[in-house]
C-alpha positions in Angstrom: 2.3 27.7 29.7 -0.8 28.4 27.3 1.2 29.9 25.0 3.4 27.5 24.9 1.4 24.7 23.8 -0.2 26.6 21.4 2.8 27.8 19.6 4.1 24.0 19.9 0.5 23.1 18.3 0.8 25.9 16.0 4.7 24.6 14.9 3.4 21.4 14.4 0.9 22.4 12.2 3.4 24.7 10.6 5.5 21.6 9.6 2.5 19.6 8.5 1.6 22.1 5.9 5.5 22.2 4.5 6.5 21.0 1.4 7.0 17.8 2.3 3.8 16.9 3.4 1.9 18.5 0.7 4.2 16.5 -1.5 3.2 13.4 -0.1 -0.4 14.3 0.5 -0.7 15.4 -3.1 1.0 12.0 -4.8 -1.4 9.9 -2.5 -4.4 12.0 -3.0 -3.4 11.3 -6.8 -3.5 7.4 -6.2 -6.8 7.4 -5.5 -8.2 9.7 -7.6 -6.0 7.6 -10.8 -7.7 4.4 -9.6 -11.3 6.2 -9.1 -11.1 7.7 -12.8 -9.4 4.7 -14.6 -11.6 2.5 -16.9 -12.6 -1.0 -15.8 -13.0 -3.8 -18.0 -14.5 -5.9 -15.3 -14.8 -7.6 -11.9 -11.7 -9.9 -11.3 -12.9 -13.7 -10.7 -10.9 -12.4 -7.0 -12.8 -9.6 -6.2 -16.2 -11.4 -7.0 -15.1 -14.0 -4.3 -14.1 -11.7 -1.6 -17.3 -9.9 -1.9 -19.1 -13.2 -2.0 -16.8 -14.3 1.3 -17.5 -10.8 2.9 -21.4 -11.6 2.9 -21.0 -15.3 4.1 -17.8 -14.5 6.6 -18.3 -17.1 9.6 -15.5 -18.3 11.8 -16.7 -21.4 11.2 -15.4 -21.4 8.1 -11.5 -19.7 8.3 -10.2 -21.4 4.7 -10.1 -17.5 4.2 -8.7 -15.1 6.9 -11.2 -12.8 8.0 -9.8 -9.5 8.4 -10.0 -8.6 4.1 -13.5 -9.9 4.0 -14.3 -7.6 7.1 -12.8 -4.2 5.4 -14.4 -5.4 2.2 -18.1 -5.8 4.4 -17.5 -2.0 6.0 -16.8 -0.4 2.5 -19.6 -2.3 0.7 -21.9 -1.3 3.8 -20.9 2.0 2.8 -20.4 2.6 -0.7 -22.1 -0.5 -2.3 -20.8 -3.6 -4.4 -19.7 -1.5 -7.7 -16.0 -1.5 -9.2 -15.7 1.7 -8.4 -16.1 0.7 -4.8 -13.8 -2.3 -4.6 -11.3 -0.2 -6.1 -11.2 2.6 -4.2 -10.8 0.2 -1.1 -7.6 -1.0 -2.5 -6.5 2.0 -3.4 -6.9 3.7 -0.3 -4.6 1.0 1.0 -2.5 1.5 -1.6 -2.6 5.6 -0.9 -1.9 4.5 3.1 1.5 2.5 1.8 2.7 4.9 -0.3 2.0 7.9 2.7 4.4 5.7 5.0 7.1 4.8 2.6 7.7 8.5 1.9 7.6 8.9 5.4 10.4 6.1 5.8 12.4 8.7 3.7 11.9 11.3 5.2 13.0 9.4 8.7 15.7 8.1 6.8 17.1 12.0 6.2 15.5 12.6 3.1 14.5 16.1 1.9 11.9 17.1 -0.3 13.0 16.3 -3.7 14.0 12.1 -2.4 10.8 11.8 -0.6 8.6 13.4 -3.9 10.7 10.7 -6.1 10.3 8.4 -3.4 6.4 8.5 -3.6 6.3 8.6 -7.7 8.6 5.3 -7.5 5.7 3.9 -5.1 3.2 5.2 -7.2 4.6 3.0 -10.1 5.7 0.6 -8.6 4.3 -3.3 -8.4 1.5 -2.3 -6.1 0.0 -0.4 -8.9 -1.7 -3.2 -10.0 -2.9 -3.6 -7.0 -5.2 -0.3 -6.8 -7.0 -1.7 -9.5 -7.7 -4.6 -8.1 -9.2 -5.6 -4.7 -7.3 -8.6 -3.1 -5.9 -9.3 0.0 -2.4 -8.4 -1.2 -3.8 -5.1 -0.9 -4.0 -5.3 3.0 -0.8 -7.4 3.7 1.3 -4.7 1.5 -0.2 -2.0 3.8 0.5 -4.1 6.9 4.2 -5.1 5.8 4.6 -1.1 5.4 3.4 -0.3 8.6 6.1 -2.9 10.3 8.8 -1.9 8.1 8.2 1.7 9.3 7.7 1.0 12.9 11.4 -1.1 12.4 13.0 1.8 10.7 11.6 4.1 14.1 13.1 1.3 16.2 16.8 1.1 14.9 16.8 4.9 14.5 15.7 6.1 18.5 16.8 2.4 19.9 12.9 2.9 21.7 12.0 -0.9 22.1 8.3 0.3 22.6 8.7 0.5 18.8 8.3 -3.0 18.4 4.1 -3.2 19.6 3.7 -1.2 16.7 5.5 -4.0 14.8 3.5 -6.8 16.9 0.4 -5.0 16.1 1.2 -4.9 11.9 2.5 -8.2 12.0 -0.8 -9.6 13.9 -2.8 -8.1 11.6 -1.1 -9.2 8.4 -1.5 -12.6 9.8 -5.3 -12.0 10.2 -5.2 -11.2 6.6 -2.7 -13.6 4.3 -0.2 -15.7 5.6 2.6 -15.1 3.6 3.1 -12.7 6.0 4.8 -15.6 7.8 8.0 -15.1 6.0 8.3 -11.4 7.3 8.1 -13.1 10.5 10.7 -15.5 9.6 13.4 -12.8 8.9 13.0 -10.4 11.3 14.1 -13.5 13.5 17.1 -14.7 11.2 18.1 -11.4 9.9 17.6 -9.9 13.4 20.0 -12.3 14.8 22.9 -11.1 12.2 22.9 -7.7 12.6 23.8 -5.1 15.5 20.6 -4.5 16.6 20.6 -8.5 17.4 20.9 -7.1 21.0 17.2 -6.3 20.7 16.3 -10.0 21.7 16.8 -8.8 25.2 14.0 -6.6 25.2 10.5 -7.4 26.5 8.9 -5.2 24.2 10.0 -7.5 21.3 8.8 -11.0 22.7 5.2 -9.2 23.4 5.3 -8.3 19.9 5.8 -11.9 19.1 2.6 -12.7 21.5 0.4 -10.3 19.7 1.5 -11.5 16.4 1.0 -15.2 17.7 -2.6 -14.9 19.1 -3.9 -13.3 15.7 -3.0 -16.3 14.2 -4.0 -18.9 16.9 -7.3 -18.8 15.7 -6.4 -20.1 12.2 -4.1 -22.7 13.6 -7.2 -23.8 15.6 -9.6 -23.7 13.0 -6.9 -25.8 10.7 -6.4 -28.5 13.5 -9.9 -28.9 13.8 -10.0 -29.3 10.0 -7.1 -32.0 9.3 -5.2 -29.2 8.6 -6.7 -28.3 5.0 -4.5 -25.4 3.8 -1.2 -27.8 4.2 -2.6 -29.9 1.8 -4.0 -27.1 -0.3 -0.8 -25.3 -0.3 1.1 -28.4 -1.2 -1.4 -29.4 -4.3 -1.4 -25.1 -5.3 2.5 -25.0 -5.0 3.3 -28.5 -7.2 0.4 -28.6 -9.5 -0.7 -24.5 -10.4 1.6 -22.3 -8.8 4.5 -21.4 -11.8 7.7 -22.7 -10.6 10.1 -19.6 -11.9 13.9 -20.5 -12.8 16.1 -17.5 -11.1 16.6 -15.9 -14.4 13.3 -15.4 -14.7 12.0 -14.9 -10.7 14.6 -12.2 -11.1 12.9 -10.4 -14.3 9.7 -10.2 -12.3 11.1 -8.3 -9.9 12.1 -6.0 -12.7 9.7 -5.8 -15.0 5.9 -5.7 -12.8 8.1 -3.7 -10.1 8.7 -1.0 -12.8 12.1 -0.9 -15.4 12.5 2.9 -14.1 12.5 1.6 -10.7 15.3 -0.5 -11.2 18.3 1.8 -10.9 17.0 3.0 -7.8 15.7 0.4 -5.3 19.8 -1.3 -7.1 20.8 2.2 -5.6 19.0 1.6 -2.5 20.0 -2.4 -2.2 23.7 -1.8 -2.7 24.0 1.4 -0.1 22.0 -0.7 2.8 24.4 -3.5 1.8 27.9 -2.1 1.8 28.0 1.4 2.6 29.5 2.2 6.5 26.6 5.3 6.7 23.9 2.7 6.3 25.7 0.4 8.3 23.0 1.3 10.8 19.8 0.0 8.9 22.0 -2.8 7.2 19.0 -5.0 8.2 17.0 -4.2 5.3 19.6 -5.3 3.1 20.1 -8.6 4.4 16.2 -8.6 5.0 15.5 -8.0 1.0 18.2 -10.8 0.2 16.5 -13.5 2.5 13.2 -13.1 1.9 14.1 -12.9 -2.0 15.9 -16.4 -1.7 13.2 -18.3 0.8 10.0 -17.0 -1.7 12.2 -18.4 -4.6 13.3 -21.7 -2.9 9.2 -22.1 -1.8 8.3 -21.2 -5.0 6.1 -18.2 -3.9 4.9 -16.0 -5.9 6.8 -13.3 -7.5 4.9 -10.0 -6.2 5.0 -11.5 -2.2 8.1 -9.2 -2.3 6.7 -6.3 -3.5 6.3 -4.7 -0.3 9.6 -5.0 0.4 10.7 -2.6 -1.9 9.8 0.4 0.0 12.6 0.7 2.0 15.1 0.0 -1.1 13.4 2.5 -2.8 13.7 5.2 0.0 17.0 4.8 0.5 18.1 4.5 -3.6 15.6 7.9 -3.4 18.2 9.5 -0.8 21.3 8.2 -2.6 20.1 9.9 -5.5 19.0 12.6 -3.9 22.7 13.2 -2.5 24.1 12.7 -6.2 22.0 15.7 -7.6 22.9 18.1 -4.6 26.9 17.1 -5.1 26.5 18.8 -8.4 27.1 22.7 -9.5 24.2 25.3 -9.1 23.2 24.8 -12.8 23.5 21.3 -13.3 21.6 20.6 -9.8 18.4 22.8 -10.6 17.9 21.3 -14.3 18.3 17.8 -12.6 15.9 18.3 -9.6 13.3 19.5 -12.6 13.8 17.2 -15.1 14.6 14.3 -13.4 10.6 13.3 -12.1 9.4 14.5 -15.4 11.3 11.7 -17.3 10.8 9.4 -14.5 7.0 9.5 -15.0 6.9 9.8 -18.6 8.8 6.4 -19.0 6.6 4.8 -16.6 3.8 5.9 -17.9 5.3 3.1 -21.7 3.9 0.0 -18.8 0.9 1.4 -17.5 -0.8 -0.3 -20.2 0.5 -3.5 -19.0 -0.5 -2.6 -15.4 -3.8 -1.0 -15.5 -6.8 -1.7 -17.8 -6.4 2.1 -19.2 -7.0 1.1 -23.3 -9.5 -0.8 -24.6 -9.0 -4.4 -24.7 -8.4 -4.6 -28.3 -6.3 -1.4 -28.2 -4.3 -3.2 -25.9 -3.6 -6.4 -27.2 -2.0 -4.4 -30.2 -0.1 -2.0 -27.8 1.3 -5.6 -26.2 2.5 -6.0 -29.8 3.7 -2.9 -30.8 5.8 -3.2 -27.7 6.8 -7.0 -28.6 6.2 -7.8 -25.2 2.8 -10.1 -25.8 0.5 -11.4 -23.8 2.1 -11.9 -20.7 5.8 -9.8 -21.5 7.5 -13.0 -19.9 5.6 -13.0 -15.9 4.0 -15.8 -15.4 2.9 -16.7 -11.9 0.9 -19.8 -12.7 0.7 -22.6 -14.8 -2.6 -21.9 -17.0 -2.4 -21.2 -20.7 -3.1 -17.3 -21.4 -4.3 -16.5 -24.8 -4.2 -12.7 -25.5 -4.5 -11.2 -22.6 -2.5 -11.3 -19.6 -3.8 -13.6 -16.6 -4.6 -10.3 -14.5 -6.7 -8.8 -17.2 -8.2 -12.0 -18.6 -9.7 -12.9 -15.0 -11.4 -9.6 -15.4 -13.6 -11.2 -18.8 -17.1 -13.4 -19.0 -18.3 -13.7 -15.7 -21.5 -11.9 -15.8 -22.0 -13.7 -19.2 -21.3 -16.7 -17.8 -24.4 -16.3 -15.3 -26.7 -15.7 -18.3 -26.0 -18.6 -19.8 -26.7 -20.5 -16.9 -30.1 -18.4 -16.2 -30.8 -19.5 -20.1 -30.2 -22.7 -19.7 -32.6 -22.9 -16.6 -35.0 -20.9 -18.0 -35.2 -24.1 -20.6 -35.5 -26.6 -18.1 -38.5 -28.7 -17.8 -40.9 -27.6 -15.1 -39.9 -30.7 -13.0 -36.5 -30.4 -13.2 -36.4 -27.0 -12.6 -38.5 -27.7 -9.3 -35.5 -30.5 -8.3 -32.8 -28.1 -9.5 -30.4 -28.0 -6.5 -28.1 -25.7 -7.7 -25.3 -24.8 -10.0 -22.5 -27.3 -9.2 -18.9 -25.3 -10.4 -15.0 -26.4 -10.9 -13.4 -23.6 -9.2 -14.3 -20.6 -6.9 -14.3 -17.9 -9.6 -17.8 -19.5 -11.5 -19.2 -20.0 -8.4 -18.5 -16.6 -7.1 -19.8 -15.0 -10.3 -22.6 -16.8 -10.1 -23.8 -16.3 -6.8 -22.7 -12.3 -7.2 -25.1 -12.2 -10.1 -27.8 -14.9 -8.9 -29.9 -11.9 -8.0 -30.0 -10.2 -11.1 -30.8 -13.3 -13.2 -32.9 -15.2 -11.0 -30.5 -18.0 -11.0 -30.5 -20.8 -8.0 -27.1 -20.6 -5.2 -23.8 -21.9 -6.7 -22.0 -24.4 -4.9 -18.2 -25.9 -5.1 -16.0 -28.0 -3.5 -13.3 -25.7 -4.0 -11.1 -24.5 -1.5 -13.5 -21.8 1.2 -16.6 -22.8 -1.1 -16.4 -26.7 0.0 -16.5 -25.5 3.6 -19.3 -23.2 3.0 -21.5 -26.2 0.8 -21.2 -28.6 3.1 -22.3 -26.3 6.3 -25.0 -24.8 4.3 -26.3 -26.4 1.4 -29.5 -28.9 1.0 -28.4 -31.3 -1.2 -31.0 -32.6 -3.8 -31.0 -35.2 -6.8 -30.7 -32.6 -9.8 -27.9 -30.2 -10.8 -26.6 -28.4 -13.7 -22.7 -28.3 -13.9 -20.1 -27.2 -15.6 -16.6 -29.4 -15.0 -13.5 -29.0 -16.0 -14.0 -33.0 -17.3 -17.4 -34.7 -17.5 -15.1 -37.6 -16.5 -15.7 -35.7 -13.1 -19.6 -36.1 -12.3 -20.1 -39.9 -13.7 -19.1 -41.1 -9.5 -22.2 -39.0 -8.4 -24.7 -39.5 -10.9 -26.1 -41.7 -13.5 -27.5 -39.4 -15.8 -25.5 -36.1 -17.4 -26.6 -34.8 -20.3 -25.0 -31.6 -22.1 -27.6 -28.8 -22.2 -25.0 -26.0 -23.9 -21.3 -24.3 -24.0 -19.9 -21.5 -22.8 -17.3 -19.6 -24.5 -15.5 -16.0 -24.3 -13.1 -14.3 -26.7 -11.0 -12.8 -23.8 -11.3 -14.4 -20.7 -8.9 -17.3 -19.4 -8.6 -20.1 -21.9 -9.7 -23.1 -19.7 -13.2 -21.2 -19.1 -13.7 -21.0 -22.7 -15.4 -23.4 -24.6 -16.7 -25.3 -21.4 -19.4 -28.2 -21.8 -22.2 -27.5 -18.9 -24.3 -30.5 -18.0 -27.8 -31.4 -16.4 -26.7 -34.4 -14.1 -29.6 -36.3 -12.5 -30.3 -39.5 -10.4 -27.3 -39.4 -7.6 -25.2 -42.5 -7.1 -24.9 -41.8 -3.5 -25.6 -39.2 -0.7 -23.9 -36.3 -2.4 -23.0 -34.8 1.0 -20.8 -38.2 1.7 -19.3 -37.8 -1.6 -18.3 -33.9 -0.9 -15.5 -35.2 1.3 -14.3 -37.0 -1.4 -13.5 -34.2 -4.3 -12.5 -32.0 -2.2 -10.0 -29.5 -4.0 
């Protein structure tokens, strides 16, 4: 019986070290090392307020789900608060996803040459971005993975205990973001128009639900206790800064971020889930793709919430090709199986640019240009003015300058104002995060906001006193509160986002009423 269990140990180790998983290990293991090596321009106005969050987490305070600002704590514990560090947390997630989408293929039936194209389509895909940049997309695209592989186990064995591992994904995606939600939404709808609607039945699945439930009763209690903040949030985002997309163009950000080379395949992929009888068994993810693709456009959600959803129609277009290729003569098949993942990567490689912050900034503003795609090539996912860089790179520029104008500018203060100075009162969570990140550094009092998770954290832990300097987006803005505001300076920055350019900052003195009282009513 010993030797039986070894040599079942032995085969198993046998068939971890095949082709197929050094293929996958290798294309993952390149993820991360791509994101480790790649040049930074610098911290997004995101990442300084999760690392910000992830030193301030209290569940007091759940405007921002904790389980992003928890990994983010562990890995700065670890490896500190550089770029370097930020990103290699997002791009282990990243590394993670990709591992379990070429594992879908290979569930699916692929063989070696579909799950290796299946893992460079991931590796270019829309969650490129996202290994250069630490947000809690990251997370959710990992946990939205992780479901859509435990669902993919589930329709192929018909093993109902499948669905705790979809319970336990789902639950913590909705620890995390809760766009999530809409996942939830069409397993339920989708689910109930397909075969497998039989699955209803099982136990397995409504303690799924429960798990996925209780991680988010927490919020829901936190939220009732707060008059419901993030409906109105969500509302105000949605109406007044979120980019409402016509369909021609929702559609070309699914092309164009997702990756043009993409396109054939997860098509490929879509149209064989959709109306081929040998998929008929996983038709779910068709329909699955379809709803979720009209409810985020109807909500006017952003375009990349579906990103992770393109794992599956990637596989499957992977596979599809894959059986295309070996339908061909000797000859023809072996030049294709070569060839094919060289092109494949060299054409990516014409949006990296766009994607990644791999050339200079003023090397790629004329690269944007040369390929007469400008600023933004046409994606837009809110409603701020760009200027010559795109929103994801511009949000990367001025934040640490930003800080040193404000230490200069206190550093001129008068001794007595500087001894009544309560703080640096800010617009929006990005200058308060930067900031606070770099108070340290430049000697420069706490930041405070009345911005989304940053008007929780004030009001529970800040002293309020009679003396500020701010920087508004209007100085229409700070006459209710005080009675003197003077402008002390300007801040400006060839390359970050226009409305933080050329900004007025202000020393406001003498409140007009308790300041505290008046934090309830700017809320934002």
């Amino acid at each position: 019986m010993e030797n039986t269990i070894h040599q079942s140990v032995k085969q198993r180790w046998k068939d971890y070290l095949s082709g197929d998983y050094v293929i996958i290990t290798a294309i993952a293991f390149f993820k991360l090392l791509l994101h480790l090596v790649n040049p930074e321009y610098g911290y997004h106005r995101d990442e300084l307020f999760y690392l910000i969050i992830s030193d301030n987490l209290s569940f007091n305070n759940l405007d921002m789900l904790p389980l992003t600002p928890l990994y983010l704590k562990l890995v700065t514990t670890l490896l500190g608060t550089s770029l370097k560090a930020l990103h290699f947390a997002s791009a282990l997630t990243g590394a993670v996803a990709l591992v379990f989408t070429c594992l879908i293929t290979r569930q699916l039936g692929g063989k070696t040459f579909s799950i290796a194209l299946t893992g460079l389509c991931s590796l270019f895909s829309g969650s490129l971005i996202f290994g250069a940049l630490f947000t809690y997309d990251s997370l959710e695209f990992l946990c939205v993975t992780c479901a859509l592989y435990f669902l993919i186990l589930l329709f192929k064995f018909d093993k109902p205990v499948y669905w705790i591992g979809i319970g336990i994904a789902l639950g913590l995606g909705l620890l995390n973001k809760l766009t999530i939600l809409f996942f939830c939404l069409s397993i339920t709808v989708v689910l109930l128009s397909v075969s497998q609607r039989k699955q209803f039945r099982n136990k397995e699945l409504w303690i799924a639900g429960g798990i996925a439930f209780l991680s988010l009763l927490p919020f829901i209690l936190w939220q009732s206790n707060n008059n419901w903040y993030f409906m109105g949030w969500a509302g105000s985002y949605t109406s007044t800064i979120s980019y409402a997309s016509s369909l021609p163009e929702f559609i070309w950000n699914q092309i164009l971020p997702n990756n043009v080379v993409n396109l054939p395949i997860w098509i490929t992929g879509l149209i064989l889930l959709l109306f081929s009888k040998k998929w008929n068994q996983y038709r779910f993810f068709g329909l699955n793709y379809l709803f979720l693709f009209l409810i985020i456009f109807l909500m006017g959600g952003k375009f990349y919430f579906l990103t992770p959803y393109y794992t599956v129609l990637l596989a499957v277009g992977s596979i599809g090709v894959e059986s295309a290729v070996n339908r061909l003569k000797s000859p023809a098949r072996k030049l294709f199986q070569r060839t094919l993942p060289v092109v494949y990567v060299l054409l990516s490689c014409i949006t990296v640019p766009m994607m990644l912050p791999v050339l200079p900034v003023d090397l790629f503003i004329k690269y944007s240009q040369l390929m007469g795609m400008g600023a933004d090539a046409g994606v837009r996912y809110e409603n701020n003015q760009i200027n010559q860089l795109p929103q994801h790179f511009a949000d990367r520029f001025g934040w640490e300058e930003l800080a040193k104008k404000i230490a200069d500018l206190v550093n001129d203060l008068s001794f007595k104002d500087r001894e009544q100075l309560g703080g640096i009162l800010c617009s929006n969570y990005g200058e308060a995060s930067a900031i606070n990140f770099f108070r340290k550094k430049h000697d420069i009092p706490e930041a405070i906001s009345a911005h989304g998770w940053y008007y929780f954290h004030t009001k529970q832990t800040h002293k309020f006193k009679d003396c500020y300097i701010a920087i508004p987006n209007d100085v229409r803005e700070l006459e209710p509160g005080f009675e003197q505001v003077d402008s002390i300076g300007i801040f400006t920055n060839l390359f970050c986002m226009p409305y933080e350019s050329n900004k007025k900052i202000y020393l406001c003195k003498k409140p007009r009423t308790d300041l505290k009282a008046l934090w309830d009513t700017i809320k934002h």
